[in-house]
BAFI-3210 file (N, C-alpha, C; in Angstrom, 3 decimals, decimal comma, padded with zeros to 6 digits):
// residues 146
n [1|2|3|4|5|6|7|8|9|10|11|12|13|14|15|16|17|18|19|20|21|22|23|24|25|26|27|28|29|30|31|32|33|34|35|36|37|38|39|40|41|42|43|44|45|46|47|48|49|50|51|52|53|54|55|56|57|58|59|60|61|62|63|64|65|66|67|68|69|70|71|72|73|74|75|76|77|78|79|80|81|82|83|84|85|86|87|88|89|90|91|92|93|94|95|96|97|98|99|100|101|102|103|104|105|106|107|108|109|110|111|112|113|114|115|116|117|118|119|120|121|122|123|124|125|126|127|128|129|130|131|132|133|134|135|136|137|138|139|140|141|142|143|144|145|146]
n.u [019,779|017,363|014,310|013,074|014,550|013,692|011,931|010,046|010,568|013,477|014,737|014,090|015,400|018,478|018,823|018,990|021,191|023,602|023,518|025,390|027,392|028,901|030,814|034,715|036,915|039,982|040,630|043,141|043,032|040,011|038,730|037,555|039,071|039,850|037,423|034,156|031,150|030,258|030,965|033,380|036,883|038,005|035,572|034,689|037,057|037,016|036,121|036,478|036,970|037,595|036,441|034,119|030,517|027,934|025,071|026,437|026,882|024,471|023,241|025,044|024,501|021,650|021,197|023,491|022,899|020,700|018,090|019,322|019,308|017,207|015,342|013,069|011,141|010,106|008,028|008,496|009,746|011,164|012,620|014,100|015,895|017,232|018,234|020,498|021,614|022,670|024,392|026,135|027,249|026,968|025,696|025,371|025,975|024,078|021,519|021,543|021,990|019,144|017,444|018,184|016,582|016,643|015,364|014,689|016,004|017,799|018,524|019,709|021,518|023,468|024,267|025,830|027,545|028,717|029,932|031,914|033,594|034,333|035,837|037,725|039,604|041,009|038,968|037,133|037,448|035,237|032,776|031,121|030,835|028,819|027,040|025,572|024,867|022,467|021,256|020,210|019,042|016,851|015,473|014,680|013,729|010,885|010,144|010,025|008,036|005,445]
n.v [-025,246|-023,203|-023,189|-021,774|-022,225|-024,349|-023,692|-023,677|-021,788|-020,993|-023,123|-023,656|-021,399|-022,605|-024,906|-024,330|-022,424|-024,064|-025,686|-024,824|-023,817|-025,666|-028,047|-028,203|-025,503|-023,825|-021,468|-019,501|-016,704|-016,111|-013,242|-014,585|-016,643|-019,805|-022,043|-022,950|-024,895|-022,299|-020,951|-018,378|-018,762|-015,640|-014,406|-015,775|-016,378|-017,850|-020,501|-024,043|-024,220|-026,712|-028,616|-027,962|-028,814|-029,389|-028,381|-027,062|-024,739|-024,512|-023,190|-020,984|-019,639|-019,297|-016,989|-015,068|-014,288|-014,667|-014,030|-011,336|-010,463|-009,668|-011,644|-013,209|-012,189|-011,689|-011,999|-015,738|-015,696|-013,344|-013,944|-015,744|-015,437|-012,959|-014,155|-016,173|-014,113|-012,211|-014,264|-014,770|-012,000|-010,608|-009,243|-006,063|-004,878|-006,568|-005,270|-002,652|-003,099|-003,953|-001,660|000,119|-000,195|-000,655|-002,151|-005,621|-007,898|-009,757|-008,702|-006,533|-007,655|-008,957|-006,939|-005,788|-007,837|-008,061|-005,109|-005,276|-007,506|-005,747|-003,383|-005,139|-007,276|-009,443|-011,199|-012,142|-014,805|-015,878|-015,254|-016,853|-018,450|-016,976|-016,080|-017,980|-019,316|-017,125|-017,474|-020,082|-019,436|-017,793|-020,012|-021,460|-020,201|-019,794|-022,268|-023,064|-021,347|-021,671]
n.w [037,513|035,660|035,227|033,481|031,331|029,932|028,188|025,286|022,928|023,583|023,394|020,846|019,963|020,854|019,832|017,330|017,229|018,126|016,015|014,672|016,410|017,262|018,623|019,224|018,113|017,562|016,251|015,053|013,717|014,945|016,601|018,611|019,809|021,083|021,433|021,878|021,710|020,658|023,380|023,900|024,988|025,420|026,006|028,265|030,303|032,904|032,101|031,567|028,362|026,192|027,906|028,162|028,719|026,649|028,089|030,214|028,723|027,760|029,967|029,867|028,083|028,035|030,521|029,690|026,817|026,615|028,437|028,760|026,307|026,009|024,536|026,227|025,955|023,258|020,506|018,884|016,216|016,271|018,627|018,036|015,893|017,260|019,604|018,449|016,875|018,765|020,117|017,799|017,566|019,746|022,616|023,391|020,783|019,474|020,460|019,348|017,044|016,804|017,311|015,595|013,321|010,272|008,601|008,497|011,331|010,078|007,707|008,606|009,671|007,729|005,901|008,193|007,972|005,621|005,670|007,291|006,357|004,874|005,961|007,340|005,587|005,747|007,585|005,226|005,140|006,679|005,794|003,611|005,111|007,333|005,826|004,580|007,249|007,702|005,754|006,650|008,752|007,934|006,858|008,959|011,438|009,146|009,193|011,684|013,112|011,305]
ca.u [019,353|016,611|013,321|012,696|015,644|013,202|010,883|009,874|011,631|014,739|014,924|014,047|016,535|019,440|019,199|019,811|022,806|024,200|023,858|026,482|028,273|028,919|031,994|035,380|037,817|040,877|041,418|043,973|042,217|039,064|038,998|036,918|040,169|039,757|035,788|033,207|029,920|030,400|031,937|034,632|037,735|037,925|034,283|034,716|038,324|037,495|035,365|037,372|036,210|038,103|035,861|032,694|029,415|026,434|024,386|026,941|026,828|023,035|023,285|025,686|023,522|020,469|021,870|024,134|022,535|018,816|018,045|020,832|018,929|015,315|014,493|011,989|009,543|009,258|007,584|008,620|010,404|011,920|013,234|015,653|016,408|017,741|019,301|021,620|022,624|023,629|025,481|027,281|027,467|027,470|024,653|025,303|025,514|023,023|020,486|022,143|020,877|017,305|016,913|018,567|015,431|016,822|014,701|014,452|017,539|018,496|019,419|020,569|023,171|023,954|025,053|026,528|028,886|029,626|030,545|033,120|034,486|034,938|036,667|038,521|039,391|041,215|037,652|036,681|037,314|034,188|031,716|030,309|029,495|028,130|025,811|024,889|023,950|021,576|020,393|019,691|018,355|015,453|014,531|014,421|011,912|009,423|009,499|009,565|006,673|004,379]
ca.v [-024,828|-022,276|-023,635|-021,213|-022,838|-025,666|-023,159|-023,867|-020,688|-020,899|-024,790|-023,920|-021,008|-023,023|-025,777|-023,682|-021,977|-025,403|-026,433|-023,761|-023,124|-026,981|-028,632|-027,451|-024,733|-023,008|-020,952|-017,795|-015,888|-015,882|-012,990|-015,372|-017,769|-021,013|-021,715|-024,826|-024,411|-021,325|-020,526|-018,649|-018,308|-014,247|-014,232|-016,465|-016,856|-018,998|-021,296|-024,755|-024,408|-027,648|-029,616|-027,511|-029,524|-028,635|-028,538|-025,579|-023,724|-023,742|-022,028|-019,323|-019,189|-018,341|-015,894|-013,860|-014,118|-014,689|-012,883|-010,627|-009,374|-009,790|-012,691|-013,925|-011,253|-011,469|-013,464|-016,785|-015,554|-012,460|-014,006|-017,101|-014,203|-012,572|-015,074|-015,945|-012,852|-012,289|-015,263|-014,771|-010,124|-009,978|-008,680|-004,898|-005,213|-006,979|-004,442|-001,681|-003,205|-003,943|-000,379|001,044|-000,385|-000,595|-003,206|-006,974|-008,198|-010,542|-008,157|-005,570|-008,410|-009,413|-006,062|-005,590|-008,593|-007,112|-003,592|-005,814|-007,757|-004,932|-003,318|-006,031|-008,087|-010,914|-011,737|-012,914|-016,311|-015,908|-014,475|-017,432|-019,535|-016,222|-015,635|-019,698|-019,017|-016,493|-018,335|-020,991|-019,064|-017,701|-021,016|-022,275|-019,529|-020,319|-023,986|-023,353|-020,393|-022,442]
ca.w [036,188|035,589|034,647|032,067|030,300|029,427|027,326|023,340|022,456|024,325|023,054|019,508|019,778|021,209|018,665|015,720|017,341|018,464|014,996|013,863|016,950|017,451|018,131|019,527|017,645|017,883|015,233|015,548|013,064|015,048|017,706|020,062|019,931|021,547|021,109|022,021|021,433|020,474|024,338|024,072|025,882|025,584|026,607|029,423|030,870|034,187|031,922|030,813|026,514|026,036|028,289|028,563|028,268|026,283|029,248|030,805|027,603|027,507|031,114|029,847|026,669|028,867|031,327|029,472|025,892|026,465|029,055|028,309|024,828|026,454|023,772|026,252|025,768|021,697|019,951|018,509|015,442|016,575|020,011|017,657|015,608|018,573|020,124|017,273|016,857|019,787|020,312|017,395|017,243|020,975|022,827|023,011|019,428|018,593|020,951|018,698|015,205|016,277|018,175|014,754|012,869|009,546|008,145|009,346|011,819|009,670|006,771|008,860|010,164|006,523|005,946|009,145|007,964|004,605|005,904|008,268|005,685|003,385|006,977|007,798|004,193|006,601|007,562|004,222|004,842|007,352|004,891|003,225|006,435|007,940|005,268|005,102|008,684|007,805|005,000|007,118|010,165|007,770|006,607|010,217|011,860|008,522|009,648|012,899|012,865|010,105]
c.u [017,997|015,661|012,701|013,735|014,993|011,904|010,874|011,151|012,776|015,402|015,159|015,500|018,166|020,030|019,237|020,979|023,731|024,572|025,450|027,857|028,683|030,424|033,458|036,391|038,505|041,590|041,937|043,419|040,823|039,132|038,579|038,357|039,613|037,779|035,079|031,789|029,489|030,723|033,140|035,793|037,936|037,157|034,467|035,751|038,414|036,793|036,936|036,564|036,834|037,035|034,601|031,805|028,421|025,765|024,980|026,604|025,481|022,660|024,115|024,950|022,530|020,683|022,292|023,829|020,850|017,934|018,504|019,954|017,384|014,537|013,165|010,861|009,333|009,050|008,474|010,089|011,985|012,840|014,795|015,923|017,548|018,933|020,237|022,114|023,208|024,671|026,591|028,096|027,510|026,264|024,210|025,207|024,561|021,552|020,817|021,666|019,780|017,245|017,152|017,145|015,237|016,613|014,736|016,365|018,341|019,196|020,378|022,279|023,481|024,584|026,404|027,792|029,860|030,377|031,787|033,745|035,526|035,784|037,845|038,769|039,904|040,092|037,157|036,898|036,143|032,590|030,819|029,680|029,327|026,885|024,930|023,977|022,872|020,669|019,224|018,811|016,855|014,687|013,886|013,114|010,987|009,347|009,034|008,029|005,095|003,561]
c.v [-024,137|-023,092|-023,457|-021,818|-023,964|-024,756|-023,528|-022,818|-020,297|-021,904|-024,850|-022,955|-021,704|-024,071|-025,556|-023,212|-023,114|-025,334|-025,712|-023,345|-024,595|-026,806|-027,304|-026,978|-024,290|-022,386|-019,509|-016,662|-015,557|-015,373|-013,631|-016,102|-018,877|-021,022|-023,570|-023,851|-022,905|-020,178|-019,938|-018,397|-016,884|-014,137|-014,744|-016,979|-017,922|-020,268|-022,704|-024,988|-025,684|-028,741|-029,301|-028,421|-028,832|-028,219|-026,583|-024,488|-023,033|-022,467|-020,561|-019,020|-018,190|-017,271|-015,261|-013,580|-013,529|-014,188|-011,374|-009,366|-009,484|-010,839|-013,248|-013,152|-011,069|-012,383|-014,608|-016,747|-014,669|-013,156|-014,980|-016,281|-013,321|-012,838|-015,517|-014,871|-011,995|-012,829|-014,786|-012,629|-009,931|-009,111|-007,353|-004,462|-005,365|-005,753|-003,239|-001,834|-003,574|-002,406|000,554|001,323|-000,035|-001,543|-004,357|-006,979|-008,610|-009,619|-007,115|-006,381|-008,696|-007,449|-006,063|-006,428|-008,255|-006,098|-004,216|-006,160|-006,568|-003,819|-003,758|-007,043|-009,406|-011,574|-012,428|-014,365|-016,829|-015,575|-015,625|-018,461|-018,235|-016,059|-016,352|-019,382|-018,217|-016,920|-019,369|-020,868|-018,599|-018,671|-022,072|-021,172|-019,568|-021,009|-023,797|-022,577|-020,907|-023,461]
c.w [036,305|035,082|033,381|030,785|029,359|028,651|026,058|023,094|022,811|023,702|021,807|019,321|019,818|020,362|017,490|016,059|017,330|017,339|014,205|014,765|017,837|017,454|019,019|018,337|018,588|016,990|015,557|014,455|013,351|016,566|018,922|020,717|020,282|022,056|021,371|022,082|021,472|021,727|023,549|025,445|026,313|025,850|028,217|029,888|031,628|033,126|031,138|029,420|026,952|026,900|028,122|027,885|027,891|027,089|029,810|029,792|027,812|028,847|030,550|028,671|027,082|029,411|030,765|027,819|025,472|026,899|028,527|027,110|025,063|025,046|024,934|026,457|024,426|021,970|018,795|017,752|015,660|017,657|018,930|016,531|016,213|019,040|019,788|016,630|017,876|020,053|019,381|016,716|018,707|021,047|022,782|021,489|018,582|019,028|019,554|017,233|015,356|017,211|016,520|013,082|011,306|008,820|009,073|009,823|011,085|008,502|007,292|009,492|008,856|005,850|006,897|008,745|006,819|004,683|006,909|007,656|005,127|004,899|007,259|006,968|004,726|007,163|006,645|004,235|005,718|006,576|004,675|004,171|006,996|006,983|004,824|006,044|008,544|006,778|005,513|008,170|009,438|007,715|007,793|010,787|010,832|008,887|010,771|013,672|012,005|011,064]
res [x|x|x|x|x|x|x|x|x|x|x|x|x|x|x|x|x|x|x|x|x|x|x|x|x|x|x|x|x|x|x|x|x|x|x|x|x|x|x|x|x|x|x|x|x|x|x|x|x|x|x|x|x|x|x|x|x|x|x|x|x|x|x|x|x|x|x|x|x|x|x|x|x|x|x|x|x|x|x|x|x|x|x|x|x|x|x|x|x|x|x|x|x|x|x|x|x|x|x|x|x|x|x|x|x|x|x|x|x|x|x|x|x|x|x|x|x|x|x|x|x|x|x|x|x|x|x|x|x|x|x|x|x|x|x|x|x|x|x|x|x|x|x|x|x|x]
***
């Protein structure tokens, strides 16, 4: 395990995603499919979702999220910002709406999810815990920033 894995901002990031990307699924309406801590199976084929431990997750968290979207060169706010939107828009993605610099991340992802729904109207049963999540992600970097 990486040392840097044991940073504030990696730690604070990881335990807001957790909180949301907790728990195992398998829903067929969600292109990830088969999902644990927000692992999925289409992301990660060799990985066993069904057993994976928190612990592994936080390794593929780091490496291919955290790294991945250079969270550990902002600061505080911006980085668990970041990092949850990555996790859950996918990292090329997510580089793509802060380079596009169309206000703060967080609204440009609250769009981003509207212009999908209204895309993709079988999505709508995703809307109101996506936009929870962002509810909840502001009120976490004030606490956690204050």
């Amino acid at each position: 395990m990486d040392a840097n894995m044991n940073t504030l901002p990696f730690r604070k990031s990881l335990e807001f995603t957790l909180k949301w990307e907790g728990g195992y699924v398998n829903d067929l309406d969600d292109p990830g499919g088969e999902t644990k801590w927000g692992i999925s199976k289409r992301a990660y084929p060799n990985e066993d979702i069904y057993n994976l431990k928190p612990e592994r997750a936080a390794e593929l968290y780091y490496r291919d999220y955290w790294l991945a979207a250079g969270c550990e060169s902002l600061p505080l706010q911006d980085a668990i910002v970041t990092f949850d939107t990555a996790v859950n828009l996918g990292v090329k993605r997510t580089l793509g709406l802060r380079a596009s610099k169309n206000g703060s991340l967080l609204e440009t992802r609250r769009a981003y999810y509207l212009d999908l729904v209204g895309k993709r109207p079988a999505l709508q049963k995703y809307l109101k815990g996506w936009l929870n999540r962002l509810n909840d992600l502001k009120k976490y970097v004030d606490i956690v920033s204050a």
